[in-house]
DOVEXRO-40396 format. One line per 5 residues: number of its first residue (from 1); their letters; for each residue y, x, z of C-alpha. Coordinates in steps of 0.25 Angstrom, whole numbers, plus 5000, padded with zeros to 4 digits. Layout:
BEGIN
NUM = a = Y X Z ~ ...
This chain:
BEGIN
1 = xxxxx = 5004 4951 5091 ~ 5008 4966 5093 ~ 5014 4976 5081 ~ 4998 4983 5083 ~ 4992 4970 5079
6 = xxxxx = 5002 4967 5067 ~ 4997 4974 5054 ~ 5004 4977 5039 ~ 4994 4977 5028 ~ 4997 4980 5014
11 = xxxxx = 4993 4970 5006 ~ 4988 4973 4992 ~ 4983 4959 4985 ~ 4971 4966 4984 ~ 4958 4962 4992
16 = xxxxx = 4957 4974 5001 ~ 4971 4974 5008 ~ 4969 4960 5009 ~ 4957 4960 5017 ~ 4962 4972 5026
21 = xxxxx = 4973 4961 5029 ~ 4961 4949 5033 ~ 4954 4960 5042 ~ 4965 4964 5049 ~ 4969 4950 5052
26 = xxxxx = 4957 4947 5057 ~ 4957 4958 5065 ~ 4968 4952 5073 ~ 4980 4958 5066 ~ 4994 4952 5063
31 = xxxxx = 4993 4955 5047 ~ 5004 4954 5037 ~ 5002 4957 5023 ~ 5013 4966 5014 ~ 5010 4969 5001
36 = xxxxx = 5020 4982 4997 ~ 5026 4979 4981 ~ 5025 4993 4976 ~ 5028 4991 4962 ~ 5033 4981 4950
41 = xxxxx = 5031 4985 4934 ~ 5045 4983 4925 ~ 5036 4971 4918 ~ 5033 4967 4934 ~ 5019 4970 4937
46 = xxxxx = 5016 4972 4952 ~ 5008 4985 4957 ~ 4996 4982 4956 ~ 4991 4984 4972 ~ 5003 4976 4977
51 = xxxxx = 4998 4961 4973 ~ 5009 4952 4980 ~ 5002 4939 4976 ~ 4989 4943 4981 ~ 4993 4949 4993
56 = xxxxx = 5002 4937 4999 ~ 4989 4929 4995 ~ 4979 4937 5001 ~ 4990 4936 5014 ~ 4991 4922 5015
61 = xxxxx = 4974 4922 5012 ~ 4973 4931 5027 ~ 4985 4923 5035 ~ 4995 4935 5035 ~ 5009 4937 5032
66 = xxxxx = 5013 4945 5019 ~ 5024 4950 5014 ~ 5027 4959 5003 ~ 5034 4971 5003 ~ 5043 4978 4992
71 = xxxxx = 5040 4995 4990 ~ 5043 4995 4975 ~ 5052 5006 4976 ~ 5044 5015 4986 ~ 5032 5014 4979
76 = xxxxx = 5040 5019 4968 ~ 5045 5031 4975 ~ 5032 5035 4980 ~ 5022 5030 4970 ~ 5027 5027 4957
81 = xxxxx = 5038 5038 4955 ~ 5027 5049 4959 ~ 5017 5043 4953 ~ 5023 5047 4937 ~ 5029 5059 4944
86 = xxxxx = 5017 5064 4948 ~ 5008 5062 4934 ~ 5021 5068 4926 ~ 5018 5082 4935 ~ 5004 5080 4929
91 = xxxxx = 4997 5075 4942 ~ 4988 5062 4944 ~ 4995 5054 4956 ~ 4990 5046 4965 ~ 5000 5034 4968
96 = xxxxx = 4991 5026 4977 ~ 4991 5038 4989 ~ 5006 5040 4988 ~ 5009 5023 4989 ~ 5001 5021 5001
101 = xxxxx = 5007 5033 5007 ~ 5022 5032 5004 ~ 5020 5015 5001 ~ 5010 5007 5008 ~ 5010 5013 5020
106 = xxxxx = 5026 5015 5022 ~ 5027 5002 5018 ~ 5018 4996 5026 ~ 5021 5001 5039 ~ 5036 5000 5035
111 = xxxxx = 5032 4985 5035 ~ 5023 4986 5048 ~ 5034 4992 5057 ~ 5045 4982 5052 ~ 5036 4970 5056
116 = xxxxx = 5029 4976 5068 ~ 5016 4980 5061 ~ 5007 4990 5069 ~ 5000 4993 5056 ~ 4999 4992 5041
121 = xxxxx = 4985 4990 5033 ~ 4979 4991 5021 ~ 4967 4987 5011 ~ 4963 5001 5011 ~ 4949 5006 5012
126 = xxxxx = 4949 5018 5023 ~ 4950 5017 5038 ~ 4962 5024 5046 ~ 4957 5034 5056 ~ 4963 5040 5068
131 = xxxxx = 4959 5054 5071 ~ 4955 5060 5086 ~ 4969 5068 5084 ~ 4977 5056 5083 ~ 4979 5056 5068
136 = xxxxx = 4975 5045 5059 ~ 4966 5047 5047 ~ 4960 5038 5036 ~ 4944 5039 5034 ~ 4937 5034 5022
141 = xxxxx = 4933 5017 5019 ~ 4919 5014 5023 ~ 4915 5014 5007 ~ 4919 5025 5000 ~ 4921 5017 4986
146 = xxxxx = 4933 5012 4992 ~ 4939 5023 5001 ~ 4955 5024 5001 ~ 4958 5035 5010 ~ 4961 5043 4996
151 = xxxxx = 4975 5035 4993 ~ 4978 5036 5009 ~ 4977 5050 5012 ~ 4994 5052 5013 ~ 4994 5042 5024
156 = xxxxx = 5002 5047 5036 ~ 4998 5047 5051 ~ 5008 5037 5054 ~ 5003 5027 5042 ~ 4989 5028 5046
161 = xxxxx = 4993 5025 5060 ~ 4997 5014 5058 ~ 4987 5009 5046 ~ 4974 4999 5046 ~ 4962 5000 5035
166 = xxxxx = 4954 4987 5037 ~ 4946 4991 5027 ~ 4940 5005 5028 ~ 4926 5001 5032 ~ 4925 4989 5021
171 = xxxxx = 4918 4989 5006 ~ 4927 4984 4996 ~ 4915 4972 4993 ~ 4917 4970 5009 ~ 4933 4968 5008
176 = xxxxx = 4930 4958 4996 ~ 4923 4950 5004 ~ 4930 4950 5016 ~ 4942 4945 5006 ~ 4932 4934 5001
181 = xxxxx = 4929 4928 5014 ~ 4940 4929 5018 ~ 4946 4921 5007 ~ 4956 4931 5001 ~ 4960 4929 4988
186 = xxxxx = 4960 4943 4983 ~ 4946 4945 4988 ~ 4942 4948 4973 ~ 4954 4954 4970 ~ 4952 4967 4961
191 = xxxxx = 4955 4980 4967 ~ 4966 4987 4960 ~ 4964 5000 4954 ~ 4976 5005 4947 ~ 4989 5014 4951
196 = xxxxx = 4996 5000 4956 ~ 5009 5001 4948 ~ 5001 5005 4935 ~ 5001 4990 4932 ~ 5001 4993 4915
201 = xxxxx = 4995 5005 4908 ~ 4992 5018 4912 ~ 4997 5028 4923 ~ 5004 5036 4911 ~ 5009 5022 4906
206 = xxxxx = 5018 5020 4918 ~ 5023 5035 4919 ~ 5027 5034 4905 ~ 5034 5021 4906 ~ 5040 5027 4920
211 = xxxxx = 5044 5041 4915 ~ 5049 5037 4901 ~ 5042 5045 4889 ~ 5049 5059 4891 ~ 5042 5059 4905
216 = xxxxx = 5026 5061 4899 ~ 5027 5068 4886 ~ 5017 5074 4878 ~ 5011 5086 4881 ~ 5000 5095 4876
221 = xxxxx = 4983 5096 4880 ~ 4979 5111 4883 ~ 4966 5115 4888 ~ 4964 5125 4897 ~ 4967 5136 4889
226 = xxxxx = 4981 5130 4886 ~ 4977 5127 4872 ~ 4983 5114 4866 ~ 4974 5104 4866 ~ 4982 5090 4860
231 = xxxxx = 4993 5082 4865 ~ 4993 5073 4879 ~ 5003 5061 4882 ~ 5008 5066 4895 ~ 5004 5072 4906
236 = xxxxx = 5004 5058 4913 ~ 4991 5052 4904 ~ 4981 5060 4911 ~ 4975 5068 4923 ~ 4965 5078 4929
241 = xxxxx = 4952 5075 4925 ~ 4955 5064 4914 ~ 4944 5065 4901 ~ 4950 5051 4895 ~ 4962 5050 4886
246 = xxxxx = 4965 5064 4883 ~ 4964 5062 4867 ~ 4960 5076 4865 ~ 4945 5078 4856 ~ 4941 5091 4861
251 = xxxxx = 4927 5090 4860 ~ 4925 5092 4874 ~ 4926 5082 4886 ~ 4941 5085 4890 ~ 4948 5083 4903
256 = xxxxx = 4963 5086 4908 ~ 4960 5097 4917 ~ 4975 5098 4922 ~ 4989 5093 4918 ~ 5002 5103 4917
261 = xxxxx = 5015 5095 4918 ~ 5022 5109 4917 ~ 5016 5109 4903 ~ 5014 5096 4901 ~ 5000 5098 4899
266 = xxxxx = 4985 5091 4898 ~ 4975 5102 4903 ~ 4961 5098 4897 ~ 4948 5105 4898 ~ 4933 5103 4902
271 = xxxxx = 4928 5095 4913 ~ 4925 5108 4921 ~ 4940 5112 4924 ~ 4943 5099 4932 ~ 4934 5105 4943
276 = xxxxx = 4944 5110 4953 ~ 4942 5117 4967 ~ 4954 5119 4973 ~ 4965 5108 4974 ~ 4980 5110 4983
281 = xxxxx = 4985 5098 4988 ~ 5000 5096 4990 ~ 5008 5083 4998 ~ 4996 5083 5008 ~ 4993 5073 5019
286 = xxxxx = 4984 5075 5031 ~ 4977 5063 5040 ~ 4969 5067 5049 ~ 4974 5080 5051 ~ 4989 5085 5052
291 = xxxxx = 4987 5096 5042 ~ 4981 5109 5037 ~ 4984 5121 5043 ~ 4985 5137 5036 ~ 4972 5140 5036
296 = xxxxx = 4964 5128 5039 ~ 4952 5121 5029 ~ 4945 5110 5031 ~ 4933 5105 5026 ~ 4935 5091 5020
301 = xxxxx = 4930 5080 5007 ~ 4943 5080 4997 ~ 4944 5069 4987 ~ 4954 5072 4975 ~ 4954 5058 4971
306 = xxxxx = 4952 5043 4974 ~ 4938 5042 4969 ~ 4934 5058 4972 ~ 4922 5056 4982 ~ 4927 5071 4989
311 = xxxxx = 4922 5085 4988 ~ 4922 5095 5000 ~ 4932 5105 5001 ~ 4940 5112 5010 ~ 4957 5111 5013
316 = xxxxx = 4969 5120 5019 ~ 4982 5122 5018 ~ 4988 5124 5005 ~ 5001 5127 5012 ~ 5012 5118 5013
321 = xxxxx = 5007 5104 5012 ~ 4997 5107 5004 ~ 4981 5109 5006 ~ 4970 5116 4998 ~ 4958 5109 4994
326 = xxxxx = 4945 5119 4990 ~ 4933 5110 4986 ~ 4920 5114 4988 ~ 4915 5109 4972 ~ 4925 5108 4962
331 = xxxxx = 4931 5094 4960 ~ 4934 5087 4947 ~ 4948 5084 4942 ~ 4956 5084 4954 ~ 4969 5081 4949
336 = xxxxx = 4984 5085 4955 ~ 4992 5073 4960 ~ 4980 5065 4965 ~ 4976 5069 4981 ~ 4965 5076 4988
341 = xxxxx = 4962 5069 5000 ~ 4954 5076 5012 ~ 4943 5070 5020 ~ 4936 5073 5032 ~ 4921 5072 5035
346 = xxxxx = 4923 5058 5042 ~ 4929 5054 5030 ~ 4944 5054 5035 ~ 4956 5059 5027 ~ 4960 5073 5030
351 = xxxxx = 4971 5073 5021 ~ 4975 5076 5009 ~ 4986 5079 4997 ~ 4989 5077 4982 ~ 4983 5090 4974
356 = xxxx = 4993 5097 4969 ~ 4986 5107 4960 ~ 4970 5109 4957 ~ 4964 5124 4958
């Protein structure tokens, strides 16, 4: 077989990257399984999306290869190191987006060009399109309740290229059944939901245990008037939007409305001031266009977060690398450090960045 018909896929453990593997050996492919060790706790729990046992059994299940493939310290670099930066300068990350970019991807088509791969593959839910111009986009799963393209959106021309999404047109209840009949043992295998390397306690748990005490100290609650409200326990425990946990009795449903790392300090009001119109995004990424020129708008759907259905709005050039976003109807809490993702009337991914502040 040639180095077109020879395929990488990630391998997971879970169900869906093992049932992206079954199809596309029955397809005809020469398939090898990999499964990328990102990360190991002190006490030695795994990450939880890189499921070794499972993987190897799910590869012996299909008749394929496997081998897996040790990343520990680059997902360190790219993921985890970031990730506590990031909530210490008062923004909500999203470490998913930035492993499959600067991980998954790399790694896996590291592997692919060293064995002779023409493509790498994944378990993800979205189809990889290639535009009349040339260029390669991703267009949104078949069934919106599972749509991916969210967490892909910093994928580069020559990753997409080079990529395969057996899954974009399948339900998750159709995957689980394929995996059945097929006689896969992690058919019934629970979806993981969980930032992978939280594996004990909280977000703010791990930063603390990372950073050391003296990196999330206490700080004050202000209103929006800057009148001292109570005590928080670092800027790290909480995030646009959040209602839960404050520990504040003001008589009034309360929500943080912003953080100030500067100040080191917990904005929270009323419900109505998380309604934003005007976002800027910074470290943007474009697909299936090369970029936004002076001047230019288009018309698009935006989604500020994974489960955000999208509202209308229009973007340009914020200058630099950076875009405008103008809704058309305010949107609720969106939240600096998490992406805005741009979509067109196909449902393909325009592009998109991380929001860097909220107008």
């Amino acid at each position: 077989m040639n180095g077109m018909n020879k395929v990488i896929v990630g391998l997971s453990g879970g169900v869906d990257s093992a049932v992206a593997a079954y199809l596309l050996k029955k397809d005809g492919y020469d398939v090898v399984g990999v499964t990328l060790r990102t990360w190991q706790s002190d006490d030695g729990s795994e990450s939880l999306c890189c499921d070794i046992d499972d993987a190897r059994s799910a590869a012996f299940a299909i008749g394929i290869d496997y081998y897996p493939v040790n990343c520990t310290s680059d997902f360190k670099r790219y993921v985890v190191d970031p990730f506590a930066e990031v909530y210490l300068r008062g923004m909500t990350p999203n470490p998913c987006i930035e492993c499959n970019r600067y991980v998954k991807w790399d790694k896996l088509l590291y592997y692919a060009k060293i064995s002779g791969a023409g493509f790498v593959a994944t378990g993800h839910y979205a189809s990889v399109v290639r535009m009349e111009s040339g260029r390669y986009t991703l267009k949104k799963a078949g069934f919106a309740e599972k749509d991916q393209t969210y967490m892909l959106y910093k994928l580069t021309q020559e990753q997409l290229a080079s990529t395969l999404m057996p899954l974009g047109g399948l339900s998750k209840s159709e995957v689980r059944q394929i995996a059945k009949d097929a006689g896969l043992p992690v058919a019934s295998k629970p979806d993981s939901q969980e930032v992978c390397f939280v594996t004990d306690g909280s977000y703010a748990d791990f930063i603390e245990k990372n950073m050391g005490s003296d990196g999330v100290p206490a700080g004050n609650f202000v209103d929006t008037d800057g009148n001292i409200l109570g005590r928080h326990k670092g800027i790290c425990h909480y995030t646009v939007g959040q209602r839960k946990g404050l520990g504040l009795a003001l008589g009034y449903p309360a929500y943080v409305n912003e953080i100030r790392p500067n100040s080191n300090e917990v904005v929270v009001g009323d419900e109505r001031f998380l309604f934003r119109s005007e976002l800027l995004c910074a470290d943007t990424n474009f697909m299936s266009i090369p970029g936004l020129n002076a001047g230019e708008e288009i018309s698009c759907t935006v989604k500020i977060r994974y489960r955000h259905g999208g509202e209308h709005a229009i973007i340009s050039s914020g200058g630099g690398n950076t875009v405008k976003v103008i809704f058309e109807k305010p949107v609720r809490a969106p939240t600096p450090g998490q992406s805005a993702v741009f979509y067109d009337r196909e449902e393909r991914i325009i592009g998109g960045g991380v929001i860097a502040e909220v107008r």
